[in-house]
C-alpha positions as CSV (number, residue, x, y, z in Angstrom):
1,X,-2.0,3.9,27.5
2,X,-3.9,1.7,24.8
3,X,-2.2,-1.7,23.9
4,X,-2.6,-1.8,19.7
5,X,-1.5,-4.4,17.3
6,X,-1.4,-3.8,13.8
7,X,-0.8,-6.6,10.9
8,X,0.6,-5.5,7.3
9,X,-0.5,-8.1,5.3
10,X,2.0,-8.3,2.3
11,X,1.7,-10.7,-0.8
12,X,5.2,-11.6,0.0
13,X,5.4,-11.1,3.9
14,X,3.2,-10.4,6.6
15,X,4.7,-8.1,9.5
16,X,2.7,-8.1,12.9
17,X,3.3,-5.4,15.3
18,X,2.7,-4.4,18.5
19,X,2.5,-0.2,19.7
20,X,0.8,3.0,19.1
21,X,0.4,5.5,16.6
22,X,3.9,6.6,15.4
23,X,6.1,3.8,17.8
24,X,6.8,0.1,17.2
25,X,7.5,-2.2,20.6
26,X,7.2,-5.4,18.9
27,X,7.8,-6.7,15.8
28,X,7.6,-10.5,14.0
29,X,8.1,-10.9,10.5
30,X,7.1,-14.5,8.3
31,X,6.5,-15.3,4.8
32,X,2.6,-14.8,3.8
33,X,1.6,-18.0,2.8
34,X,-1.9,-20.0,2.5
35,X,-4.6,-18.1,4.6
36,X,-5.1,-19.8,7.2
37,X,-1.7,-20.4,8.2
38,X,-0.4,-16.7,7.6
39,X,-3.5,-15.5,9.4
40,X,-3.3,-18.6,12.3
41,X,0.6,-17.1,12.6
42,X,-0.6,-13.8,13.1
43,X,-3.2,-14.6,16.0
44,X,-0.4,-16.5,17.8
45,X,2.0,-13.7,18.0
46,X,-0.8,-10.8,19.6
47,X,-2.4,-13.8,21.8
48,X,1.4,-14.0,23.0
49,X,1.3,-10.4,23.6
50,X,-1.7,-10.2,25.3
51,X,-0.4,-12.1,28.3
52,X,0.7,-9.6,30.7
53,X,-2.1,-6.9,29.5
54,X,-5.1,-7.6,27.0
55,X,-4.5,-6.2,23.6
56,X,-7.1,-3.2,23.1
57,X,-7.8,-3.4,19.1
58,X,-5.9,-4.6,15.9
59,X,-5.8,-2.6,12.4
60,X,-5.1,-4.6,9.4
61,X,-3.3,-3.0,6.4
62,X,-3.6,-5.7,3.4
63,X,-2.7,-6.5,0.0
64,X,-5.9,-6.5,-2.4
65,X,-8.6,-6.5,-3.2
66,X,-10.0,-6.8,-0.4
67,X,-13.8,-5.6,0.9
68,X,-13.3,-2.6,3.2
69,X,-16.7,-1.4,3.1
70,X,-18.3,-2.1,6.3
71,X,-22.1,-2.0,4.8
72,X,-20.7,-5.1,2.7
73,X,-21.9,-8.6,2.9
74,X,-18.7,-9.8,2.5
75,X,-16.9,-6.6,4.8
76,X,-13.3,-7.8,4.9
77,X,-13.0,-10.7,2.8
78,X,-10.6,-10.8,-0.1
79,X,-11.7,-10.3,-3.7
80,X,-10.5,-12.0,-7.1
81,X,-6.6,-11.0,-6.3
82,X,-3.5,-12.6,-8.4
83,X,-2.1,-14.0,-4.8
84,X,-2.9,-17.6,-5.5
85,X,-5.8,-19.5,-2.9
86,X,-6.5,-16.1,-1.5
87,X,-9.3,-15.1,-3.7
88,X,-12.5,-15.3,-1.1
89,X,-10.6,-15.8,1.7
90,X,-12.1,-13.7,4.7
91,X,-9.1,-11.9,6.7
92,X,-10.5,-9.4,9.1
93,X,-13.1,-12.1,10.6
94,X,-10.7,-14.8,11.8
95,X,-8.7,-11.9,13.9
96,X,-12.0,-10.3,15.3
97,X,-13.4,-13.8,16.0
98,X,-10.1,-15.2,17.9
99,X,-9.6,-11.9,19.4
100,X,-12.7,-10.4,20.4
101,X,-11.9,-6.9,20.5
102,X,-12.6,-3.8,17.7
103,X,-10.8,-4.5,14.4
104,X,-10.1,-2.2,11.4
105,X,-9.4,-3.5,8.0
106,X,-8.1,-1.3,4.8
107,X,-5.4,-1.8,1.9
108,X,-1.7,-1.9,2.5
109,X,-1.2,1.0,0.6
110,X,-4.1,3.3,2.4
111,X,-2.8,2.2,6.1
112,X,1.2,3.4,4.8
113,X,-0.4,6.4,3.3
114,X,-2.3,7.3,6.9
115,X,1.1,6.8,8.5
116,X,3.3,8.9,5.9
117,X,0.5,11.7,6.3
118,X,0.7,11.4,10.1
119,X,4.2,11.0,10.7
120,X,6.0,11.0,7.5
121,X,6.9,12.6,4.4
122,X,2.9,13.6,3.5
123,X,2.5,15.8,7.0
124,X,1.3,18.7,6.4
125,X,-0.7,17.8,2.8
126,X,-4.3,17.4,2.8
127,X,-4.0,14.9,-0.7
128,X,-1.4,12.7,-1.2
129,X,-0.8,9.3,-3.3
130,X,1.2,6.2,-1.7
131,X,2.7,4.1,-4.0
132,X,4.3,0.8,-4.1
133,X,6.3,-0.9,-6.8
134,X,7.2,-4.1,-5.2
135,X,5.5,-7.7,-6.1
136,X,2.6,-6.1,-7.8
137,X,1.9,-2.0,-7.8
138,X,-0.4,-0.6,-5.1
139,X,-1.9,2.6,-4.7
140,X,-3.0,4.3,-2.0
141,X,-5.1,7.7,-1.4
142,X,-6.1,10.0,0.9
143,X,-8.0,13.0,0.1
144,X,-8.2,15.8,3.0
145,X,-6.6,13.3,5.0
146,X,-9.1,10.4,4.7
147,X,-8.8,7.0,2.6
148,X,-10.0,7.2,-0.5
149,X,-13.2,4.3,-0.9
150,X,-16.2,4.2,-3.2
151,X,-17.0,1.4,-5.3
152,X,-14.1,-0.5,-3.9
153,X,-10.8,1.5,-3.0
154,X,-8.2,2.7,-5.4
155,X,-6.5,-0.1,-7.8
156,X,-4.0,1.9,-9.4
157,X,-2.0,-0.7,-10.2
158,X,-4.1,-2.1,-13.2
159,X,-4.6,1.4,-14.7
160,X,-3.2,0.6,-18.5
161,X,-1.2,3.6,-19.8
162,X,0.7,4.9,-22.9
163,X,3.3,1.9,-23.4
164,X,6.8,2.9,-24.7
165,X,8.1,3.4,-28.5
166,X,8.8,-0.2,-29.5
167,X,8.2,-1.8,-26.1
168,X,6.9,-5.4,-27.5
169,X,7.2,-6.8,-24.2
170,X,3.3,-8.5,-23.0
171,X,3.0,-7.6,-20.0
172,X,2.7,-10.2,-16.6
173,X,-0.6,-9.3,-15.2
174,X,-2.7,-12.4,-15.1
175,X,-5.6,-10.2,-15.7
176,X,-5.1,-7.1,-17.8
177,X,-1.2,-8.3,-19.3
178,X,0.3,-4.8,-19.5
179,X,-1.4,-2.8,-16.8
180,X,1.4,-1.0,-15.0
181,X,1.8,-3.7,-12.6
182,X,2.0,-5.8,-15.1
183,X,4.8,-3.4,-16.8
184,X,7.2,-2.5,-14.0
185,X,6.1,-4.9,-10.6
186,X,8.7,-7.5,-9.3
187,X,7.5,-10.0,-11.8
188,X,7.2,-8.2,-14.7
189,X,10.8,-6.8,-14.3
190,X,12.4,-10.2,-13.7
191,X,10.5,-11.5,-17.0
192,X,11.8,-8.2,-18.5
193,X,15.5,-8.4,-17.4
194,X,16.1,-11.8,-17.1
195,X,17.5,-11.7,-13.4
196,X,16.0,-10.3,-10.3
197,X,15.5,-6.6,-10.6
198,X,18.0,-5.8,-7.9
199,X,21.1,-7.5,-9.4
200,X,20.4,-5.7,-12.7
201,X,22.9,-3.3,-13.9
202,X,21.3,0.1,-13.1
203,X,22.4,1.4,-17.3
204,X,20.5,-2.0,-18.4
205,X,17.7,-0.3,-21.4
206,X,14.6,-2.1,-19.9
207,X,14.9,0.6,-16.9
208,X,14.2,3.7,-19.6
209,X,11.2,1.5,-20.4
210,X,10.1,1.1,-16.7
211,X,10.9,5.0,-16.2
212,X,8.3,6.0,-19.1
213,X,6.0,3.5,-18.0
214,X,5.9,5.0,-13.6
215,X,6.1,8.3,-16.0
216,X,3.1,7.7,-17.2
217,X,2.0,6.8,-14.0
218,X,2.5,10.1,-12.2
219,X,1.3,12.1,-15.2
220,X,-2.1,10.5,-15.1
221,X,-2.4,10.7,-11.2
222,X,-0.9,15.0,-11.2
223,X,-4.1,15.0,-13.8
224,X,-6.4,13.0,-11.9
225,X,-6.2,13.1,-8.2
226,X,-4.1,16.2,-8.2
227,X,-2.4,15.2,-5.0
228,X,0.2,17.4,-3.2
229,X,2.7,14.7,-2.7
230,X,3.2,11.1,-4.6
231,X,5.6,8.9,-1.9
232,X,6.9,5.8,-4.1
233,X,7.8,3.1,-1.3
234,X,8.5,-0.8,-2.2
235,X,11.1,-3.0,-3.0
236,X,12.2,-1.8,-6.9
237,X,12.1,1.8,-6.1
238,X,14.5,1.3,-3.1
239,X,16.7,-0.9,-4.7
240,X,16.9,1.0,-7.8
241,X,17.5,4.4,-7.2
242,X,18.2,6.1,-10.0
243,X,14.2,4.9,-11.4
244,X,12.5,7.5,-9.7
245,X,14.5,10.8,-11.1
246,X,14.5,8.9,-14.6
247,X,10.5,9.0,-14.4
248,X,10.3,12.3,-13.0
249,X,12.3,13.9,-15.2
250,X,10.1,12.5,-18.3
251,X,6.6,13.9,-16.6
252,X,6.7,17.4,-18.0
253,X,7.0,16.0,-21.8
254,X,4.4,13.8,-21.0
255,X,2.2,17.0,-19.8
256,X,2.7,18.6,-22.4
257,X,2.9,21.9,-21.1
258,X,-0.7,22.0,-19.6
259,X,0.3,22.6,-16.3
260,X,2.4,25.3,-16.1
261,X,3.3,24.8,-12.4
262,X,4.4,20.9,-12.7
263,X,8.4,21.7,-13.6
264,X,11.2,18.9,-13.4
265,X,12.0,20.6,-10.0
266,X,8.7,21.0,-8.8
267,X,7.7,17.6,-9.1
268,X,11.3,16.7,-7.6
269,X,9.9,17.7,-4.4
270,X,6.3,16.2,-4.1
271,X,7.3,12.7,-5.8
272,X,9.5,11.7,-3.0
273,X,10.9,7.9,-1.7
274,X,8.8,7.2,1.7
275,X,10.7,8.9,5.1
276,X,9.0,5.6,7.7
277,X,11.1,3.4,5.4
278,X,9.4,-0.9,5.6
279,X,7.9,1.0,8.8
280,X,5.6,2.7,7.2
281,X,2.7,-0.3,6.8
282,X,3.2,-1.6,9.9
283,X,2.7,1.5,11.6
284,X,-0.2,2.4,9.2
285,X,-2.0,-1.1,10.9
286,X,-1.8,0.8,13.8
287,X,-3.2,4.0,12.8
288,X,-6.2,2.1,12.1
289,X,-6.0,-0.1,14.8
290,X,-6.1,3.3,16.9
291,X,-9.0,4.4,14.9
292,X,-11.2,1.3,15.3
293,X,-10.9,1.8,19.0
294,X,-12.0,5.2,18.6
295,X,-15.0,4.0,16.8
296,X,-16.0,1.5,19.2
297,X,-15.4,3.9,22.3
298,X,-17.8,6.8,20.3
299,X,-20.8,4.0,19.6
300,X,-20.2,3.1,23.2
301,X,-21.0,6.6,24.1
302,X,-23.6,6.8,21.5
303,X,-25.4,3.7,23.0
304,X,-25.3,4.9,26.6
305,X,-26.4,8.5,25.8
306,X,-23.4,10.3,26.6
């Protein structure tokens, strides 16, 4: 049995865990901070596993932008990102350097979506959307299974949408101002409502905003990526229930009857809360933790002719 350790690298926390695929033995938890510290933390806690048996690969599921592209000069460092001092900063090199053993690196959202599809509430669908509405709005996508990567990897929380009838407010993205992270993220709702999104009253009027605005949000992925399942994880959706059946009941206006097929009850059932819970990142890091071993044993073979 493979000893894996998987890191979910949060703007607000990073959650380090040792296991497999689909079980969690070990788990530490501490407040993502300045790079090197957060990352130092990190190291620490799998060296300390590694005592009794070495630790066989790592995957690391992190807040973005980050470079997962392995042909890239700059494979695993982080991009311009609104975390403050963690624009450059390199995150998947420090953990292969200290460790020494095959590391995977890929968004936040892409290692939750890998473990929702494998062991959550996407098995069975080929395309699927994770999303989280937390400190900022991540998006993660897996079509026939596989993470979603191109150019960079999916940003869906600074697409900028149709804002709400007499919506004034400007929006808290330090980069686009009323993308939908900038709209209805932690931030942005605080701003919004004046107090901290969970101790809001759940009839307060800036929610019917935020519902048209993660309206408009499904709409344009149902149109665009066409997935058969959107999972809405992070902190606002959970601790504000009723903002997820207030969207979803505004998406078939929104469509406009185009497609016939996307009814309020249809889309009940494929826009659903996460089933792995906070697990889900964590046990995404070890997804690709698994798979990283499973690329390094496969270029073994390749490289011994077997």
């Amino acid at each position: 049995m493979h000893k894996l350790a998987g890191i979910e690298l949060g703007g607000t926390k990073t959650v380090v865990v040792l296991g497999a695929p689909g079980r969690i033995d070990e788990r530490l938890e501490f407040p993502t901070t300045e790079p090197t510290e957060t990352l130092d933390r990190a190291i620490d806690a799998i060296q300390g596993w590694r005592d009794d048996k070495p630790v066989d690969a790592v995957g690391i599921a992190s807040f973005g932008p980050v470079r997962v592209s392995r042909e890239a000069s700059d494979h695993g460092f982080m991009l311009d990102t609104p975390k403050p001092g963690w624009s450059g900063a390199a995150v998947s090199g420090p953990i292969t350097a200290a460790l020494g053993c095959p590391v995977a690196i890929d968004t936040d959202v892409n290692g939750a979506a890998l473990a929702e599809h494998r062991f959550g509430a996407g098995q069975g669908c080929e395309s699927l959307v994770y999303l989280t509405i937390g400190t900022g709005v991540g998006g993660g996508v897996l079509i026939g299974g596989e993470p979603a990567h191109g150019l960079l990897h999916p940003e869906i929380g600074h697409v900028r949408l149709r804002r709400a009838a007499g919506d004034e407010f400007d929006g808290a993205c330090p980069f686009h101002a009323d993308c939908i992270e900038g709209l209805i993220a932690g931030p942005a709702l605080a701003a919004r409502l004046g107090t901290h999104p969970s101790r809001a009253e759940a009839d307060d009027p800036v929610w019917e905003m935020a519902a048209h605005d993660l309206a408009e949000l499904f709409a344009m992925l149902v149109l665009t990526v066409s997935p058969q399942r959107i999972i809405v994880g992070g902190g606002v959706s959970a601790g504000q229930p009723q903002l997820l059946p207030m969207a979803i009941a505004r998406v078939p206006a929104l469509l406009g009857g185009y497609l016939r097929d996307c009814t309020r009850e249809k889309l009940a059932g494929m826009i659903v809360p996460p089933l792995l819970g906070d697990d889900a990142g964590p046990m995404g890091a070890l997804v690709l933790a698994a798979r990283a071993l499973e690329d390094r044993t496969a270029a073994v073979r390749i490289a011994a002719g077997v």
